[in-house]
C-alpha positions, -999 to 999 in steps of 0.1 A, spaced: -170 -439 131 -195 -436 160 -176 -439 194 -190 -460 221 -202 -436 240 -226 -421 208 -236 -462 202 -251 -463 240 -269 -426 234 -285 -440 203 -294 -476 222 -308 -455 249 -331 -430 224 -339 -460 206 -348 -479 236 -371 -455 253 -393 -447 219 -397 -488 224 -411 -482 259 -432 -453 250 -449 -472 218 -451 -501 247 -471 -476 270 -487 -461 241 -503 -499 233 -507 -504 272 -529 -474 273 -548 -484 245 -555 -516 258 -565 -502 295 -594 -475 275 -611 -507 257 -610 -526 284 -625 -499 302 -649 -489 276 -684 -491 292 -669 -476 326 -662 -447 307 -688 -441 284 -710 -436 313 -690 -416 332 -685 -390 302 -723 -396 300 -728 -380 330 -699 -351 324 -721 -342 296 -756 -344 310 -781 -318 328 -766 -326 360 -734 -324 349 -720 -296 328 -750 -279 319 -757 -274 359 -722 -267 371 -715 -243 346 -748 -228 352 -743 -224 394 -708 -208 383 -724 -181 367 -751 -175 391 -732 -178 422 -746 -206 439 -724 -225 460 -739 -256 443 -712 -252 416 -690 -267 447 -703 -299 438 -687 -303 406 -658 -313 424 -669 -350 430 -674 -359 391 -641 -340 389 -629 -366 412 -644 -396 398 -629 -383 366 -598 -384 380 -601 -419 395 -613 -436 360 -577 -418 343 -559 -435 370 -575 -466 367 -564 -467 328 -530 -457 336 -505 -475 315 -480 -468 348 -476 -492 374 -475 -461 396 -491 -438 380 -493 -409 403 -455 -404 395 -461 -401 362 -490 -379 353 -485 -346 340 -480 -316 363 -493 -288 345 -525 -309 346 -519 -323 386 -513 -284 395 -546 -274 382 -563 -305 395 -552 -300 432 -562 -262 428 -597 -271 420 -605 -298 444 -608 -301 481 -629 -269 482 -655 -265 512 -678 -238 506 -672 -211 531 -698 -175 525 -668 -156 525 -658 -170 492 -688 -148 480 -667 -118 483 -640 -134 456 -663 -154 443 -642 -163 405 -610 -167 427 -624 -197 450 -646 -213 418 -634 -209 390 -609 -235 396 -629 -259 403 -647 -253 370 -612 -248 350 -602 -287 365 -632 -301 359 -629 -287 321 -593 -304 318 -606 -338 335 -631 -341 309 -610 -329 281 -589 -365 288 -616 -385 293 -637 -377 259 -600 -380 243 -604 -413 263 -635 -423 254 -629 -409 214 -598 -425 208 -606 -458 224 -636 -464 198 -617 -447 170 -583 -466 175 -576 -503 165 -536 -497 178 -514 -472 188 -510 -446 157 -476 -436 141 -492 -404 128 -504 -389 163 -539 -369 162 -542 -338 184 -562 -355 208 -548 -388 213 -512 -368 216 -530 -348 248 -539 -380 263 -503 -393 263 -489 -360 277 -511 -364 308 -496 -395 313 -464 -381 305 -453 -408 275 -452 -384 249 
């Protein structure tokens, strides 16, 4: 026999899985409804001016990389914008939110030449994991008709950075 105290532990267990799966469909809802905002903006991540340049001024030390950091931003902003939170700074993931604030907010200075992976790479290492959740974003919106039981790698990512996993 299950003492009171082990019937409100269940109830609670029970009761947050609801509120997950209620995020989970919240979330789900926010990508498709959001669709053609983000298509374009992974669009862009993925263009010449994009990636392909960043990348590129990372490796040949042009402090033109530093401009990565605005589609890193605008990243940012359209996750926030799909947030199944009502405040969803609280609740995004801080492994993610750590690397993020390392690799924005970055003025180009010439002494950064002297250290020059140190002050860049960062910004190049967020800009890597904003894109990651928006193309998990932008997949699982199209591939998803409702939240899954059976969680894919991918869509499983997405709800850790909005910490309902």
């Amino acid at each position: 026999m299950k003492s009171k105290t082990q019937k409100a532990e269940i109830k609670d267990i029970f009761d947050s899985c609801r509120e997950r799966r209620e995020k989970h469909g919240i979330l789900l809802k926010n990508i498709k409804n959001n669709m053609p905002k983000l298509e374009l903006l992974l669009k862009e991540a993925n263009d010449h001016w994009g990636c392909e340049d960043s990348i590129y001024r990372y490796y040949h030390g042009s402090f033109k990389v530093y401009y990565i950091q605005d589609l890193t931003e605008r990243i940012f902003k359209a996750l926030i914008d799909i947030s199944p939170h009502e405040d969803p700074n609280a609740h995004l993931n801080a492994d993610f939110m750590e690397i993020y604030k390392e690799g924005i907010g970055k003025i180009f200075d010439m002494s950064h030449n002297k250290e020059w992976s140190k002050n860049c790479r960062p910004m190049v290492e967020a800009f890597f994991h904003a894109k990651y959740f928006l193309e998990m974003a932008v997949k699982y919106g199209k591939e998803l008709q409702e939240p899954p039981q059976c969680l894919p790698s991918g869509w499983a990512g997405l709800l850790y950075f909005y910490r309902i996993r």
